[in-house]
N, C-alpha and C positions, 0 to 999 in steps of 0.2 A: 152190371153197369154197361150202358153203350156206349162202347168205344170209337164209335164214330161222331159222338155228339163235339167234339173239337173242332171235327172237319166241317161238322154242320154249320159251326158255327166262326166259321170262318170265312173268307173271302170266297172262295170254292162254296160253297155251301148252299146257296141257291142254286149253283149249274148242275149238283152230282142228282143225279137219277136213279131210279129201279134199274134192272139187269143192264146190258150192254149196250142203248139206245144210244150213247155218248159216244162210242168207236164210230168217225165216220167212215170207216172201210169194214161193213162186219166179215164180208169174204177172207179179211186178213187175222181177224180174231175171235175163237169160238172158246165153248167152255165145255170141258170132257162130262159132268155130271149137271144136269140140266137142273134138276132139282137144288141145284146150290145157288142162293140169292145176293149174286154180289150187286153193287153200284157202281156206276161210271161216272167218271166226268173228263169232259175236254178241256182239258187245264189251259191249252194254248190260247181258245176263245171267251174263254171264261174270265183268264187275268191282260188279254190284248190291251184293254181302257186303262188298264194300272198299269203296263211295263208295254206301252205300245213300240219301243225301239229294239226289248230283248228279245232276246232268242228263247221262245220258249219252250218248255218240253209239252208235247202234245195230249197223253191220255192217263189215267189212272182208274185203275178197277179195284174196287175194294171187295176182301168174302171175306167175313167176320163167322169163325167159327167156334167153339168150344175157349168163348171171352177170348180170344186171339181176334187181332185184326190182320187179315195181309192185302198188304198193297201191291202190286204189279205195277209199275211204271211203264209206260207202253209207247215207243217211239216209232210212227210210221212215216220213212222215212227211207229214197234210194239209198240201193246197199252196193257203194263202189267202193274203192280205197280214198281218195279227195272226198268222201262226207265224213270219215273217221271221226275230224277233228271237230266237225261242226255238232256231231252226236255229242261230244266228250262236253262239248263246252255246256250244251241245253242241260246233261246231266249234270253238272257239275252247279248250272245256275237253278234246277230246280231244290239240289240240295241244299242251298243256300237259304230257296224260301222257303222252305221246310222250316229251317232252322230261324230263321228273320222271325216265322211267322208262330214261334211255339207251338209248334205242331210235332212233339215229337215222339205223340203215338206211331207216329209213321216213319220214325229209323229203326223200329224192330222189323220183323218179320218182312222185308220188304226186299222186292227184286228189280232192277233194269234190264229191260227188253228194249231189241231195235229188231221191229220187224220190217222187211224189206216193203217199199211200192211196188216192187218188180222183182225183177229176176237177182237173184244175190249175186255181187261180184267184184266179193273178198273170197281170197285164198284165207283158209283154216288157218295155217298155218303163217301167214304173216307180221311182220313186224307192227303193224296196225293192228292187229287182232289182240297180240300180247297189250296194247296198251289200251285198249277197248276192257279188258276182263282186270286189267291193275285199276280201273276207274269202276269194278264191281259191274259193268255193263253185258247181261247175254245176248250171242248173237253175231252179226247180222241172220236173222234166219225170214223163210219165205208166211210163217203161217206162227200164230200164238195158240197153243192152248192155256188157257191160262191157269186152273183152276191145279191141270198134271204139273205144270211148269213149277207151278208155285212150291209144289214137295220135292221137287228133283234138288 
């Protein structure tokens, strides 16, 4: 069965494309095994016309392997301590349309990343960090691999 055929056929569904073409920063996002065929889509340009006032979450790469699908949620986005709260919220409202949208092929196997526009600048160890990783959120970090990321 293809497990992507939900996504297809959802709102998302005409934007998601072949490999990574949907990342518009690829310098900020690559994939360790080339050979692996995931999809993209820029979630934020894609649902703009339907939620033109929310805050949207930016990108999703799909690599459907062995009847698994995994998602990567992918937030490109400055990494200070003042966006903490504005990351938490986009995650929080994509998980929402997820769920609005019966799509919930995409609560399994699935992970939040916030990769930085620039230069990281969150301390590891901060009290914003702890509440970035209780919202299931990895990161803030400078570069995605996505495909390694996904099995760590």
């Amino acid at each position: 069965m293809d497990k992507m055929q939900p996504l297809m056929n959802s709102s998302l569904g005409p934007c998601i494309k072949n490999g990574l073409q949907e990342i518009a920063k690829p310098d900020k996002v690559s994939l360790q095994v080339t050979r692996t065929k995931p999809k993209s889509v820029d979630i934020d340009r894609c649902l703009e016309e339907d939620y033109p006032n929310d805050n949207r979450w930016d990108y999703a790469v799909f690599i459907e392997t062995d009847d698994i699908l995994n998602t990567a949620f992918i937030e490109i986005h400055p990494a200070n301590e003042s966006e903490v709260d504005a990351v938490i919220k986009k995650a929080q409202w994509m998980k929402r349309w997820i769920v609005d949208n019966d799509l919930l092929i995409i609560t399994e196997n699935r992970k939040f990343f916030w990769v930085s526009s620039g230069k990281v600048k969150v301390s590891k160890s901060s009290q914003k960090i702890r509440l970035l990783r209780k919202q299931g959120i990895e990161g803030p970090q400078e570069h995605l691999v996505v495909d390694k990321s996904m099995k760590d």
